[in-house]
Rosetta silent file (secondary structure, phi, psi, omega in degrees, C-alpha in Angstrom):
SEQUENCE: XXXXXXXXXXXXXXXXXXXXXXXXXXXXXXXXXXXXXXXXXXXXXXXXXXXXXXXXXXXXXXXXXXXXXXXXXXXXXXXXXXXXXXXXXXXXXXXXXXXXXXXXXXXXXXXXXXXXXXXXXXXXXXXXXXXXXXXXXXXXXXXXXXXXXXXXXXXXXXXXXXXXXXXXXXXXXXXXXXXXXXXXXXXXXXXXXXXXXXXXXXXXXXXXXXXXXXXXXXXXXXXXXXXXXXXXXXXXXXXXXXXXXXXXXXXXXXXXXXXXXXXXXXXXXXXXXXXXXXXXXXXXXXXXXXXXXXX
SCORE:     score description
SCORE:     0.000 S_00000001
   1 L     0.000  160.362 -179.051   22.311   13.661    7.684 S_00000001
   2 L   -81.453  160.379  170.300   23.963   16.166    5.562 S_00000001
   3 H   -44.727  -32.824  176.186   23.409   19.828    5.732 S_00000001
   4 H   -63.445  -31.460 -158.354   21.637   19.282    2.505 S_00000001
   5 H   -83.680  -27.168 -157.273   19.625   16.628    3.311 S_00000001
   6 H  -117.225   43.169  122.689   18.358   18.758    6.567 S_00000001
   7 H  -114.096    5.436  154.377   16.994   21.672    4.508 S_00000001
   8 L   -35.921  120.244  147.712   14.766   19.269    1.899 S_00000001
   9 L   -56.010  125.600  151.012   11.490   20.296    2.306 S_00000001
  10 L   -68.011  109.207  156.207    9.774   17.351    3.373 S_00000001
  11 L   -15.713 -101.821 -171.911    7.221   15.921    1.446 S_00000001
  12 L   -93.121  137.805  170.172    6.041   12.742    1.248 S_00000001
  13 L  -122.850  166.614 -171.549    4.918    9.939    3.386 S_00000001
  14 E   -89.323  123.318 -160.797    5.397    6.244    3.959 S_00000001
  15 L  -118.231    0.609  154.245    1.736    5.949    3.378 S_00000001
  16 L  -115.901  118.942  164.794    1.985    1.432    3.760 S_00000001
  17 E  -153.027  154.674 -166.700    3.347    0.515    6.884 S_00000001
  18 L  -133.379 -177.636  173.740    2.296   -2.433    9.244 S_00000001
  19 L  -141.047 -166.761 -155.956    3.419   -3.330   13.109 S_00000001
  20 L   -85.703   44.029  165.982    3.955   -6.842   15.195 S_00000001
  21 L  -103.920  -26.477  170.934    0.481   -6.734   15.564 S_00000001
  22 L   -90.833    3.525  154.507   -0.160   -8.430   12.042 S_00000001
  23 L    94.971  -32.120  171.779    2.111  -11.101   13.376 S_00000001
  24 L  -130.260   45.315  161.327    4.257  -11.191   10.383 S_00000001
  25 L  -127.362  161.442  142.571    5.954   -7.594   10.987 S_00000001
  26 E  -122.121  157.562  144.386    8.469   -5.977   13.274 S_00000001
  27 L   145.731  142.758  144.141    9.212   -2.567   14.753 S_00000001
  28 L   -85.804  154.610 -176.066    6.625    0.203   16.442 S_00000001
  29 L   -43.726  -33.395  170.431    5.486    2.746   14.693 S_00000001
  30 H   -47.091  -49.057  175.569    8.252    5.170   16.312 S_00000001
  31 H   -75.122  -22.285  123.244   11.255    2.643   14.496 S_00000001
  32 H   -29.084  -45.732  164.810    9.403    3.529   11.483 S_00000001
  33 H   -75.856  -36.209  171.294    9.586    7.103   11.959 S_00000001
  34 H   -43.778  -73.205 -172.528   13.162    7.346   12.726 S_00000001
  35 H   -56.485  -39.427 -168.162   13.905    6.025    8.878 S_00000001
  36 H   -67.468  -17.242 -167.070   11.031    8.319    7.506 S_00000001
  37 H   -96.361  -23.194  170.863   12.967   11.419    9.276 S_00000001
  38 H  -107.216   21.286  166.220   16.366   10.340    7.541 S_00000001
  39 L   -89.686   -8.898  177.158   14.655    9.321    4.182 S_00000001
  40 L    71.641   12.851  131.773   13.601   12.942    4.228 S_00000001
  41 L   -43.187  156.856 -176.699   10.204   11.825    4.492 S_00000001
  42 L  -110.772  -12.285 -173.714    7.506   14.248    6.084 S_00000001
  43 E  -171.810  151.751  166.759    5.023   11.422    7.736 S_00000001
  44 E  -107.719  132.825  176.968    4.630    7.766    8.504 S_00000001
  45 E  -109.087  103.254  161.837    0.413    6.422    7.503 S_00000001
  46 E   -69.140  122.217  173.695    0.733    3.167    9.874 S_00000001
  47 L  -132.855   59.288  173.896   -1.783    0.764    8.030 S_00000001
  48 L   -41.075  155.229  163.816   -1.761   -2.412    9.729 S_00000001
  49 E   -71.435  126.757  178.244   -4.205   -5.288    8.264 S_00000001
  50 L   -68.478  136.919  156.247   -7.659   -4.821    9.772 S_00000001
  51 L   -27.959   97.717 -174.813   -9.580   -7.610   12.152 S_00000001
  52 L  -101.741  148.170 -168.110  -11.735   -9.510   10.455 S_00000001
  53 L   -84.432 -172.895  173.651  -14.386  -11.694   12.585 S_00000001
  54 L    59.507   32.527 -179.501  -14.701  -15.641   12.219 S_00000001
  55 L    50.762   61.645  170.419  -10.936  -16.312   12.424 S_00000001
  56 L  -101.182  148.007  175.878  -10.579  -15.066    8.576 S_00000001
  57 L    57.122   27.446 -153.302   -7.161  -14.774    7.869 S_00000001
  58 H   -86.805   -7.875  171.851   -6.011  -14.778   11.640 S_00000001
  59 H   -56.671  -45.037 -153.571   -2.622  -15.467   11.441 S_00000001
  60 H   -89.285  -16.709 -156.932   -1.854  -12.699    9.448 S_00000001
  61 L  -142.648  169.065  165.801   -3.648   -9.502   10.780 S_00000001
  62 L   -57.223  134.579  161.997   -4.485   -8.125   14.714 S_00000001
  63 L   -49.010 -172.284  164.639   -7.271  -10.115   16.653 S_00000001
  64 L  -109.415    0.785  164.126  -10.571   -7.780   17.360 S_00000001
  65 L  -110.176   50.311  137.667   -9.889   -7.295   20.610 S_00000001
  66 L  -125.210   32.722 -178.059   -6.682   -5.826   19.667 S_00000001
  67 H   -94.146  -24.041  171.420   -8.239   -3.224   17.621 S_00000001
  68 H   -67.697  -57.471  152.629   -8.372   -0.669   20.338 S_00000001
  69 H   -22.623  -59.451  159.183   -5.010   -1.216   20.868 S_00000001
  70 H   -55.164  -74.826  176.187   -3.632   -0.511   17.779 S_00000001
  71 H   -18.156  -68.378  168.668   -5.335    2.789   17.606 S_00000001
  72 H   -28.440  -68.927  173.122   -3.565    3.518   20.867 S_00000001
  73 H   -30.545  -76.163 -163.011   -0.192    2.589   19.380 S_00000001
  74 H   -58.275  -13.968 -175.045   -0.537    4.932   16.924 S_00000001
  75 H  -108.869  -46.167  166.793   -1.595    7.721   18.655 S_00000001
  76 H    -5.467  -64.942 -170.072    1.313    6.945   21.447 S_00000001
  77 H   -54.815  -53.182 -149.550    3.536    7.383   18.186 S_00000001
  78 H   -78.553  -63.538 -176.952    1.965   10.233   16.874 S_00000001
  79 H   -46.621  -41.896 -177.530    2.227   12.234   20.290 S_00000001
  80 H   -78.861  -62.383 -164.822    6.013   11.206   20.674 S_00000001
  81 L   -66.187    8.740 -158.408    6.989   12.385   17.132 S_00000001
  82 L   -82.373  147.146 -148.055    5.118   15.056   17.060 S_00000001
  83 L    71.207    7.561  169.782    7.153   18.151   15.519 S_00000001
  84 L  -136.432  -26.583  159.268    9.752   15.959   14.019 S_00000001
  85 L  -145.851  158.427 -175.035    7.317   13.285   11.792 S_00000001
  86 E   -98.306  112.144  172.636    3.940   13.247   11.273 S_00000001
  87 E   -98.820  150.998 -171.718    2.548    9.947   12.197 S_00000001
  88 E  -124.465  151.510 -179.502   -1.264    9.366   10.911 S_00000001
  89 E   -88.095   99.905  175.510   -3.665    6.786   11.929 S_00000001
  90 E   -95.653 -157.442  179.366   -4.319    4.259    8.464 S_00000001
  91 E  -160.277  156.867  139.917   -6.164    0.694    8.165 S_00000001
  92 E  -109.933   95.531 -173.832   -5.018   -1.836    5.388 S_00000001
  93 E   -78.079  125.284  144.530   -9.069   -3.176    4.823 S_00000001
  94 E   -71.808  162.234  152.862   -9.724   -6.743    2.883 S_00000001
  95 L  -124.006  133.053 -156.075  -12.337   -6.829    0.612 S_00000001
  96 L  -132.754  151.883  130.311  -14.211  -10.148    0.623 S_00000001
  97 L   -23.129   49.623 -162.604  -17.386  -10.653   -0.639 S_00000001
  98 L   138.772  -10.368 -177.852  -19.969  -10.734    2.491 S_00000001
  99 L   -90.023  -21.555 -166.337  -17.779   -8.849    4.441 S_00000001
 100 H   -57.794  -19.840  162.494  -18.398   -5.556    3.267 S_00000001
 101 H  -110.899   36.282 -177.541  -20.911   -4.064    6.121 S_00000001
 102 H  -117.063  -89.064  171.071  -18.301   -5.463    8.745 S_00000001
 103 H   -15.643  -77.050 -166.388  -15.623   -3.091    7.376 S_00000001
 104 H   -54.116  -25.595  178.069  -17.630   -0.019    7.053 S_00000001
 105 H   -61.747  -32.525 -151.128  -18.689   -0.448   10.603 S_00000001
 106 H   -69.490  -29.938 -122.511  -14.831   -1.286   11.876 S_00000001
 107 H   -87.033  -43.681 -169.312  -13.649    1.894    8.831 S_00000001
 108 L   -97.015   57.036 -179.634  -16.411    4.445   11.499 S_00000001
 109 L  -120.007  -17.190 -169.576  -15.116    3.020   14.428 S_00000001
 110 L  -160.090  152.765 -161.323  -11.924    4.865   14.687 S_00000001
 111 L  -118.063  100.600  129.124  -10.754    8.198   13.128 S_00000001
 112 L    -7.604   94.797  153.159   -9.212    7.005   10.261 S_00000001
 113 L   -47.639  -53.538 -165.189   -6.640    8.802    7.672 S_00000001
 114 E  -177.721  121.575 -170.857   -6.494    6.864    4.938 S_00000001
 115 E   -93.442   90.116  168.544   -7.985    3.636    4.091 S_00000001
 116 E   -54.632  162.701  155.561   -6.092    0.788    1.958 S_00000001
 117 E  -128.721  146.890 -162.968   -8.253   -1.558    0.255 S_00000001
 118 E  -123.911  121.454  178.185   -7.115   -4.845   -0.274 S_00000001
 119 L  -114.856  131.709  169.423   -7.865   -8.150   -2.527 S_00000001
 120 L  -111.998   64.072  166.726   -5.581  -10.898   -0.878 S_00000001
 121 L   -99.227   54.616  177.311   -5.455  -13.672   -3.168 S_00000001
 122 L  -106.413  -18.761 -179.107   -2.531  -15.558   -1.088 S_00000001
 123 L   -79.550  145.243  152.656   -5.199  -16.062    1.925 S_00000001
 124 H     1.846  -67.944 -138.841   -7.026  -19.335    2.536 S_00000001
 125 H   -96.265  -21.520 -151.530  -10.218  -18.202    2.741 S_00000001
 126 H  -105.748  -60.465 -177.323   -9.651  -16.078   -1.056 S_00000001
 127 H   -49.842  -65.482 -166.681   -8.202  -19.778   -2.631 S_00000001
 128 H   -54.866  -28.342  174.283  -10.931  -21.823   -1.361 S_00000001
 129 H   -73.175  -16.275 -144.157  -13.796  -19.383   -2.464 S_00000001
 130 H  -120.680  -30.320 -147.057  -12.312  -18.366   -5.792 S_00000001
 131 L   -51.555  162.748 -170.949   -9.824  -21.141   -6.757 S_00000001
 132 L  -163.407  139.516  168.985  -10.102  -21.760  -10.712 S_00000001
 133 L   -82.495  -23.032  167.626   -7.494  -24.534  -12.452 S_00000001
 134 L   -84.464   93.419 -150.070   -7.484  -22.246  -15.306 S_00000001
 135 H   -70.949  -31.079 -177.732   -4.846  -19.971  -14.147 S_00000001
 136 H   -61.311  -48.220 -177.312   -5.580  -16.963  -16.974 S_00000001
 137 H   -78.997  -12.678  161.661   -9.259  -17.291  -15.842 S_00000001
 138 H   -91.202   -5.266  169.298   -8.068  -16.863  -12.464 S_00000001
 139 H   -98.576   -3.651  177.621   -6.435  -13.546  -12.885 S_00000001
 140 H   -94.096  -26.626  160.669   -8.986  -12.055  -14.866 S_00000001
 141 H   -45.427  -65.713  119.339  -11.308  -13.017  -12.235 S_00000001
 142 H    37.231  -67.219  176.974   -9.029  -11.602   -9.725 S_00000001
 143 H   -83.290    3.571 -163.257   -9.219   -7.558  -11.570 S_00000001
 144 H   -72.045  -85.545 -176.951  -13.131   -8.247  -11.812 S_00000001
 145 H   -42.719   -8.455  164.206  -12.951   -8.219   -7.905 S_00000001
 146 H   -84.547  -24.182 -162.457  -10.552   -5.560   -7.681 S_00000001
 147 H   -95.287  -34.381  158.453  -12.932   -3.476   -9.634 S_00000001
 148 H   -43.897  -68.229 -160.495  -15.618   -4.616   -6.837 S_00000001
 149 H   -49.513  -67.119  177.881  -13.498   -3.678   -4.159 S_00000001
 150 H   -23.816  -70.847  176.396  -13.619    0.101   -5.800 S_00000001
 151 H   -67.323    0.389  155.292  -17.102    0.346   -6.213 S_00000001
 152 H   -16.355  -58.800  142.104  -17.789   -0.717   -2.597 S_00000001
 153 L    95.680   48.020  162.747  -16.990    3.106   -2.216 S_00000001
 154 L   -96.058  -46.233 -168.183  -14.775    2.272    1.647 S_00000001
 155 L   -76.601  157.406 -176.153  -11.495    3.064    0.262 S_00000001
 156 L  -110.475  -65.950 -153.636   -9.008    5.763   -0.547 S_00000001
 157 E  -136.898  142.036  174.347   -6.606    3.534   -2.654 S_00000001
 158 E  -109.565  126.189 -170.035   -6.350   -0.224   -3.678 S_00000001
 159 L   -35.686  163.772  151.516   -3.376   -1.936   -2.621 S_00000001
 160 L     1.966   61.426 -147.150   -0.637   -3.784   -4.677 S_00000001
 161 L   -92.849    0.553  149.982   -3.317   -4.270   -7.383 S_00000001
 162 L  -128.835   61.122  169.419   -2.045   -6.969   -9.652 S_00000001
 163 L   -50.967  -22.655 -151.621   -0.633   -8.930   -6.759 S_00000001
 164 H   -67.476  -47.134 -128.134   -2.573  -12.228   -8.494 S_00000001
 165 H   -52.905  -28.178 -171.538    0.704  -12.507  -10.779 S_00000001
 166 H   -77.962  -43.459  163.829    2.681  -13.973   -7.806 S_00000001
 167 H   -60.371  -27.865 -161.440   -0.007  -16.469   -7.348 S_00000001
 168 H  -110.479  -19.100 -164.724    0.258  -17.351  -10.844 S_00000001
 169 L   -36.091  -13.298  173.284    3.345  -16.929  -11.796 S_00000001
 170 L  -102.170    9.499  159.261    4.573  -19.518  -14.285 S_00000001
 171 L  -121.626   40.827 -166.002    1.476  -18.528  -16.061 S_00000001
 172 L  -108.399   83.427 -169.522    1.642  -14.835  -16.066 S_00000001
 173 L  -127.673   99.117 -177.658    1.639  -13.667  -19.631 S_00000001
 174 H   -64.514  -27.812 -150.243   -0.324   -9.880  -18.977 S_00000001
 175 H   -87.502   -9.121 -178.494   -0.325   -8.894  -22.700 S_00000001
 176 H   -88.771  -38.667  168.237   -3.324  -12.016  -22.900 S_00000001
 177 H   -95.903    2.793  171.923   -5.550  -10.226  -20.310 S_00000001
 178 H   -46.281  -30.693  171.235   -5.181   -6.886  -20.798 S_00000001
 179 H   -65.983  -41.940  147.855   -8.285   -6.179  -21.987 S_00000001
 180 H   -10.166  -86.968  168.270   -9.452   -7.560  -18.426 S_00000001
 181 H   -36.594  -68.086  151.638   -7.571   -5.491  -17.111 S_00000001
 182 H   -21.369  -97.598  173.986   -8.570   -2.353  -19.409 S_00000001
 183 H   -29.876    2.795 -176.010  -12.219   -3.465  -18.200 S_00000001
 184 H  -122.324  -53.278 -170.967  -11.955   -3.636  -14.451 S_00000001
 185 H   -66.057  -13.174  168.349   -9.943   -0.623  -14.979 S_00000001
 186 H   -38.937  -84.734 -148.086  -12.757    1.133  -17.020 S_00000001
 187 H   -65.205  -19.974 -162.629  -14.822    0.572  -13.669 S_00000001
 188 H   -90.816  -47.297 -173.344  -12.343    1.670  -10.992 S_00000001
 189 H   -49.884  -31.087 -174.704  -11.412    5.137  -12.829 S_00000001
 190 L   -87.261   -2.004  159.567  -15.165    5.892  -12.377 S_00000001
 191 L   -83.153  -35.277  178.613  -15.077    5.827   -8.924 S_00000001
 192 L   108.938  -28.247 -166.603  -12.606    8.357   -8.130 S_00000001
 193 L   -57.748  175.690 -162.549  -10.105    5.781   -5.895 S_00000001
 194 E  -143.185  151.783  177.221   -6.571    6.197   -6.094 S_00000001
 195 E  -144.364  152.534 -162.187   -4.415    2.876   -6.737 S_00000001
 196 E   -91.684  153.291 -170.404   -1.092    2.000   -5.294 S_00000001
 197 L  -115.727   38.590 -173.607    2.387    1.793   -6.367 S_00000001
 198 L   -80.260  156.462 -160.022    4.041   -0.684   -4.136 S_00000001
 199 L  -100.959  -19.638 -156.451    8.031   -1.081   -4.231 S_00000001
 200 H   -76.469  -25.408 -168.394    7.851   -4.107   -2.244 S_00000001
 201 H   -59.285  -25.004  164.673    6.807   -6.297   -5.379 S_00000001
 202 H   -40.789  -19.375 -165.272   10.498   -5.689   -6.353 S_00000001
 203 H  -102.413  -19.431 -146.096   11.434   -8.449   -3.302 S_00000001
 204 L   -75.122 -153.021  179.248    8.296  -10.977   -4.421 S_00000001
 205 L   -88.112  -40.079  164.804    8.470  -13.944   -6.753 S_00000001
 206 L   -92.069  156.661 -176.291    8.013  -11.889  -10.035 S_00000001
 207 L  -113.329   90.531  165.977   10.472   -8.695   -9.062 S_00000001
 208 L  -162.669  125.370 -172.468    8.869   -5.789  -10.242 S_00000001
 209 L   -28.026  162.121 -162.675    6.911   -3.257   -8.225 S_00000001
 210 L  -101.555  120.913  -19.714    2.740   -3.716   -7.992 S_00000001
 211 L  -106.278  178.023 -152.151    1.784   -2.978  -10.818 S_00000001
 212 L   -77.355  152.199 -165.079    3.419   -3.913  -13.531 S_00000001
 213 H   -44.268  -31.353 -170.185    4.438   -0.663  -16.158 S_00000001
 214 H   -66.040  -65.603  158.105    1.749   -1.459  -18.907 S_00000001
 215 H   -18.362  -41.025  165.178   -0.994   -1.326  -16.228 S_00000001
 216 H   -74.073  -40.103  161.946    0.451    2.383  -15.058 S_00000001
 217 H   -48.107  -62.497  144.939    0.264    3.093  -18.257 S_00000001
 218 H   -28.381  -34.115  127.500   -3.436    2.028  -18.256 S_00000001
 219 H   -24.124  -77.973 -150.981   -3.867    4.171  -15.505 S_00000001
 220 H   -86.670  -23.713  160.485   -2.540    7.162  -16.113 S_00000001
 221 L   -47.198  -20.909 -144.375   -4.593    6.900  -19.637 S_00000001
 222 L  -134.999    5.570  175.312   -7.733    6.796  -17.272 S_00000001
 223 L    65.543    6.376  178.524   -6.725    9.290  -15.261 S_00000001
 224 L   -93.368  115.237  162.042   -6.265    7.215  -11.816 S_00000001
 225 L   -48.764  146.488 -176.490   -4.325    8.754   -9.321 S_00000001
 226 E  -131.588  157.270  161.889   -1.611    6.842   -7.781 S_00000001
 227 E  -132.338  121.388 -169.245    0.490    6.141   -4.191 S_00000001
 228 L   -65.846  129.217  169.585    3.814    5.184   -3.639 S_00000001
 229 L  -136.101  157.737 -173.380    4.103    2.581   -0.486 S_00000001
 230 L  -107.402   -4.163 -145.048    6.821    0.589    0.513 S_00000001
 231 L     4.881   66.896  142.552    4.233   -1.872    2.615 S_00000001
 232 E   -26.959   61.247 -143.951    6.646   -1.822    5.029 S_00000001
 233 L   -85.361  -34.955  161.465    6.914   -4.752    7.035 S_00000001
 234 E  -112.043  130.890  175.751   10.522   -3.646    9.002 S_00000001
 235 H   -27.292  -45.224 -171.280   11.577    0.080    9.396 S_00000001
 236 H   -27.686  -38.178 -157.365   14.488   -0.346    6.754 S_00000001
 237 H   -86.137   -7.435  172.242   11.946   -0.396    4.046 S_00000001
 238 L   -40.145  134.763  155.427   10.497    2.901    4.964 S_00000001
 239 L    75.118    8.375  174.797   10.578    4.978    2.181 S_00000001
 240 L   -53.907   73.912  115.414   12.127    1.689   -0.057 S_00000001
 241 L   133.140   43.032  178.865   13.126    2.384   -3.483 S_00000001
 242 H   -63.654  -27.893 -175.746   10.452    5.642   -3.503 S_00000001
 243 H   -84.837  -17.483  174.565   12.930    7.637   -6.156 S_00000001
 244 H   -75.651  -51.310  163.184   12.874    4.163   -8.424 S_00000001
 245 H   -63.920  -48.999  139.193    8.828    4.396   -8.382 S_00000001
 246 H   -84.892    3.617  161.177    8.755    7.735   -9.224 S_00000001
 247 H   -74.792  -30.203  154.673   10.786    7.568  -11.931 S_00000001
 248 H   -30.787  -65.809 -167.204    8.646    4.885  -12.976 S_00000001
 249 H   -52.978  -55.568  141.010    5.968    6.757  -12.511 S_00000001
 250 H   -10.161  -73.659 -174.259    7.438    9.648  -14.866 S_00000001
 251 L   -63.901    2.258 -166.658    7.950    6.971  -17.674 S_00000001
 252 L  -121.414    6.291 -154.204    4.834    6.390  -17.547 S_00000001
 253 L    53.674   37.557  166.924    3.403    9.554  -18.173 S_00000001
 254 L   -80.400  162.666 -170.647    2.406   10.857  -14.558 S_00000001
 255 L  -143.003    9.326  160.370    3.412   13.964  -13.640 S_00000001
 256 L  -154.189  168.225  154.674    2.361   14.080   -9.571 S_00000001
 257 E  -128.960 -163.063 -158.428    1.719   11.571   -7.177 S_00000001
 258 E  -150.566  162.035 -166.937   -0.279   11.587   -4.434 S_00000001
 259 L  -112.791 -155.650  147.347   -0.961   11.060   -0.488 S_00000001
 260 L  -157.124  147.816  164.012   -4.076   10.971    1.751 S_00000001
 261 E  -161.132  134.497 -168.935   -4.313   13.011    5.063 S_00000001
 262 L    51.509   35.215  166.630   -7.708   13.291    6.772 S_00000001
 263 L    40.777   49.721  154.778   -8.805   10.807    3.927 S_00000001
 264 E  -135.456  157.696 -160.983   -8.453   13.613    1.217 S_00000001
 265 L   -95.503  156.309 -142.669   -6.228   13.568   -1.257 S_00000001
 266 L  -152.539   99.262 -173.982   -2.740   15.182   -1.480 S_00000001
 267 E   -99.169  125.740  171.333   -1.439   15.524   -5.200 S_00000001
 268 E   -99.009  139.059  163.341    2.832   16.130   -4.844 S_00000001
 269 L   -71.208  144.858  178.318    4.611   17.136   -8.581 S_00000001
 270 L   -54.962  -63.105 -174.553    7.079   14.189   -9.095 S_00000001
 271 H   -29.170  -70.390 -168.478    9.675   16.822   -9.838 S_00000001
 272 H   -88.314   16.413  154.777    9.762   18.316   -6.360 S_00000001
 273 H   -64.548  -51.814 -171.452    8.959   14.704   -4.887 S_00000001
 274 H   -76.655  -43.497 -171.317   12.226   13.465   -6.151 S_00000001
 275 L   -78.786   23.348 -166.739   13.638   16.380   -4.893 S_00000001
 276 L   -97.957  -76.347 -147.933   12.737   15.995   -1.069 S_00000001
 277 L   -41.629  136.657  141.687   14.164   12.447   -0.883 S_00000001
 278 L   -43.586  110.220 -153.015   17.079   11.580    0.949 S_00000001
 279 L   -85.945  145.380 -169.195   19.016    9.097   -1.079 S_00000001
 280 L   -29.073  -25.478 -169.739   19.067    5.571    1.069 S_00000001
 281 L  -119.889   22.141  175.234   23.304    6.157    1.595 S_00000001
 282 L  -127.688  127.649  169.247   23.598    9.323    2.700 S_00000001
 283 L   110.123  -11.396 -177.187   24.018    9.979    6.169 S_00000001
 284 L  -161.880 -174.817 -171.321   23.041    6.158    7.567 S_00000001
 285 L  -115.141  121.672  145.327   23.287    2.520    5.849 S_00000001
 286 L   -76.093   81.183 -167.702   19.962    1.331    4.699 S_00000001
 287 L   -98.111  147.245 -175.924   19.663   -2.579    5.186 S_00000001
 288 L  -123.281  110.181  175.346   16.720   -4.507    4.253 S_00000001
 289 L   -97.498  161.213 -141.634   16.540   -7.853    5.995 S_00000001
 290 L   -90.974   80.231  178.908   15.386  -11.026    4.477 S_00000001
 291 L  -137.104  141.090  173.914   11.668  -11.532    5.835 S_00000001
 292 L   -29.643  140.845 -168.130    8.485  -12.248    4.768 S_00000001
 293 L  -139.699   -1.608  160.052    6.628   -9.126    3.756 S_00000001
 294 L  -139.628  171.342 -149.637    2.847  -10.309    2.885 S_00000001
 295 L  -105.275    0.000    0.000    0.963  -12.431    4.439 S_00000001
């Protein structure tokens, strides 16, 4: 790194990151950390997908007897980096319908940073319950249950939240549901949750970060805080195209964004956000290799 780059106050954290425990990542948390310390990050929030019983979704996330485990990992991590990044112990939670006193037990089971919450409608288990031939009626269903997931009242922030579009995609005209949208978001803003800003939707089948700008817009009218994640599935993407999201985020009229540590909230001004980062090409090569990054 440059001298400049090694007097940036650090900031910011990769606040989505997952490990080879959800089967379709690599790297320990510690290979994760590495990138966050020359991205001029201040902290990696490891949020692997949580263990759900009855084989739902098992391909994709840690068994339940490997729930202890993780926790370990992470604290391993957090003891080796400690004084050069702050690693925090996170969850990436679904929210299913019926599931919902399984989670809170797992979410006071372990001491918890900061809690994603997640609607996953690429799993199985989310098609077979939910499936609808009318694809428009399946995405407004889709923010209904997003708007569920809020009031639940488990969560710090909900994930990638119009993720359906990638399900949907040759029928993914937003400007027909917005008022959906508007309406789920109506419900979420009234909760207090924070909603996410993931960069990775830039790699998916439509390529533009989760969610899409009118929706941030829609937001930030409503007053819902937001958090940048890269849902990092290989260290490269730590910290992955975080000065492109907050500029977004800028255009959109926000003016801070925000973190979780000890599962309270952490507002950063954009201004001095932008200025912590490390830009991806100075001082190392950033490469992002070509792998699956949700499940």
């Amino acid at each position: 790194m440059t001298n400049a780059a090694a007097t940036r106050k650090r900031l910011l954290y990769e606040t989505h990151s997952h490990t080879p425990l959800c089967r379709h990542a690599v790297g320990e948390p510690g290979d994760y950390a590495e990138f966050a310390l020359r991205r001029g990050l201040r902290g990696v929030i490891v949020t692997c997908h949580n263990p759900m019983p009855d084989g739902f979704s098992s391909s994709v996330r840690m068994a339940l007897d490997e729930f202890d485990a993780y926790v370990a990992m992470v604290e391993r991590a957090r003891a080796e980096w400690a004084g050069r990044v702050d690693i925090r112990l996170g969850i990436e939670a679904d929210f299913f319908e019926g599931y919902e006193a399984f989670v809170e037990r797992q979410l006071d089971a372990a001491p918890f940073e900061y809690v994603i919450g997640s609607v996953h409608p690429q799993i199985g288990e989310y098609r077979k319950r939910y499936w609808d031939d009318d694809p428009v009626r399946y995405q407004t269903a889709y923010f209904t249950r997003l708007a569920d997931a809020a009031e639940a009242g488990l969560f710090d922030c909900l994930s990638h939240p119009d993720i359906i579009k990638n399900e949907t995609a040759g029928a993914w005209e937003p400007d027909r549901i917005m008022d959906a949208i508007g309406a789920a978001l109506d419900r979420i803003a009234r909760t207090g949750i924070a909603m996410e800003l993931n960069t990775s939707g830039a790699n998916k089948t439509i390529p533009e970060m989760n969610p899409f700008p009118a929706m941030l817009r829609a937001m930030r009218s409503r007053g819902v805080p937001v958090v940048v994640g890269s849902d990092a599935h290989v260290p490269e993407r730590t910290g992955d195209r975080f000065e492109t999201a907050l500029e977004l985020l800028r255009s959109c009229g926000y003016e801070s964004v925000s973190h979780f540590v000890g599962r309270r909230r952490v507002d950063v001004p954009i201004e001095n956000a932008l200025a912590s980062l490390v830009p991806a090409d100075q001082g190392f090569n950033l490469r992002i290799r070509n792998v699956v990054t949700e499940p």
